[in-house]
C-alpha positions in Angstrom: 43.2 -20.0 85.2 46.9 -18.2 85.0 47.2 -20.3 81.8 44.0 -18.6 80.4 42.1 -22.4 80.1 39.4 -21.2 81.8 37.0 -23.7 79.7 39.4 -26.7 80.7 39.3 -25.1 84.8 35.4 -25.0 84.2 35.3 -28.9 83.5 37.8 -29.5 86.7 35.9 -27.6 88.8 32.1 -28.1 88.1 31.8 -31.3 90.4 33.2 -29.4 92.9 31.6 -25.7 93.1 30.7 -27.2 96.6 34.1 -25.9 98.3 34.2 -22.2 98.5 38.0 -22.0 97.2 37.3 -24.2 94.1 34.0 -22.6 94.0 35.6 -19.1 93.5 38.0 -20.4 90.8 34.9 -21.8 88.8 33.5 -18.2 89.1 36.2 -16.6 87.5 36.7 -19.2 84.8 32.9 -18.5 84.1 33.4 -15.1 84.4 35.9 -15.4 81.9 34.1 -17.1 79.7 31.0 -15.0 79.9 29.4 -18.0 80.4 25.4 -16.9 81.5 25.6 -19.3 85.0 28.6 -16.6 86.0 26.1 -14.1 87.7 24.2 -17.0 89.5 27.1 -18.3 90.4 28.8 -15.4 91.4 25.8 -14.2 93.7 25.9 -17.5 95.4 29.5 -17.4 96.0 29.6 -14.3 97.6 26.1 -15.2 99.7 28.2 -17.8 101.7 31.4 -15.7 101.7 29.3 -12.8 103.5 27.5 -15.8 105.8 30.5 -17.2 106.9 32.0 -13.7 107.6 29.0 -12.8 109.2 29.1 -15.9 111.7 33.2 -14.7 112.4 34.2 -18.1 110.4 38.2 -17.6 110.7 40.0 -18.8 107.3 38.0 -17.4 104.6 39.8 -13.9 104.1 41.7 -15.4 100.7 38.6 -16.1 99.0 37.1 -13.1 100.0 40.2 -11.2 99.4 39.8 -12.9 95.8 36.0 -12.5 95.6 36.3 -8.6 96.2 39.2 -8.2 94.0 38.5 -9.3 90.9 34.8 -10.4 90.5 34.0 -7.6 92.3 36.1 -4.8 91.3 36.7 -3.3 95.2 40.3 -3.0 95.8 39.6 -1.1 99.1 37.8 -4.2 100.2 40.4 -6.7 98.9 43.1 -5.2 100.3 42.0 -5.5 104.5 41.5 -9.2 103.7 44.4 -9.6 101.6 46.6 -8.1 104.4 45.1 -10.2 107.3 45.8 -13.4 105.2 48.7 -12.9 104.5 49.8 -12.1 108.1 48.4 -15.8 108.7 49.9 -17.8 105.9 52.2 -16.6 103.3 52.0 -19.1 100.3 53.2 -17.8 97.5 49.6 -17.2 96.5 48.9 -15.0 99.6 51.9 -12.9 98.5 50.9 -12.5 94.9 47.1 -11.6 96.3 48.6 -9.2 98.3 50.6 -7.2 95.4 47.8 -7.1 93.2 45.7 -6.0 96.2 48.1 -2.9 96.9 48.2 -2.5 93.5 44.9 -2.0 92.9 44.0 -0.1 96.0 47.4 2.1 95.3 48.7 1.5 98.6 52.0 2.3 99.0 52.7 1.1 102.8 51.4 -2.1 102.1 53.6 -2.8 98.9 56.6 -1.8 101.0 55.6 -4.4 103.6 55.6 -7.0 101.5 58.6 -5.9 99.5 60.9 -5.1 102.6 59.5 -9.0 104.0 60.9 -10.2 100.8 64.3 -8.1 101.3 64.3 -9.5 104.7 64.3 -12.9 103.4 65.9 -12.9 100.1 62.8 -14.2 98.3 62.8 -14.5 94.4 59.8 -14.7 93.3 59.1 -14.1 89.4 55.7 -14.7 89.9 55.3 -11.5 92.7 57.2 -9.4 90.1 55.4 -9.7 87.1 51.7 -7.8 86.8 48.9 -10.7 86.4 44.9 -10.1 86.1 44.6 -13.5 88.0 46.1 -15.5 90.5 
């Protein structure tokens, strides 16, 4: 998906729409490719993302986080979930979820969180630097 072979992700990740992650990633490669199963597929995806938030299923904020961000265009959504995930686990994923979060919801407090976390741990990371529609 950050190569832009959304048709190639599509064929990796059909067989397994079954796992919300991969799920989410087949999404936005359909998405992507305006393929017509992207609105079912979308609308099922975010079904059992608001079921498992409903029932308090820890673990799930990424791909909500994701879901909110860019399939549904709601930064000030994204960017709760995006914060709380990242105060869990901080992958480099979570981090670059987080900028584009802030970004989008133009929240200045939370870019200088992550940035003075960085700071605070000398962390080079091209990847958080540089502006990306997708993860």
């Amino acid at each position: 998906l950050t190569q832009d072979r959304n048709a190639e992700a599509r064929e990796l990740l059909n067989a397994h729409a079954g796992i919300d992650a991969l799920a989410l990633r087949l999404v936005l490669a359909l998405n992507r490719l305006g393929a017509p199963e992207a609105g079912p597929a979308r609308r099922a995806l975010a079904e059992r993302l608001a079921a498992k938030a409903a029932r308090g299923e820890p673990g799930h904020e990424r791909e909500q986080a994701w879901y909110a961000l860019y399939l549904a265009d709601d930064a000030a959504t994204a960017l709760p979930l995006a914060q709380a995930n990242w105060r869990r686990q901080r992958e480099p994923v979570d981090n670059r979820l987080l900028l584009a979060a802030a970004r989008a919801a133009g929240d200045g407090a939370a870019l200088a969180e992550l940035e003075a976390w960085r700071e605070s741990l000398r962390l080079e990371d091209a990847a958080l630097d540089a502006t990306r529609r997708y993860p």
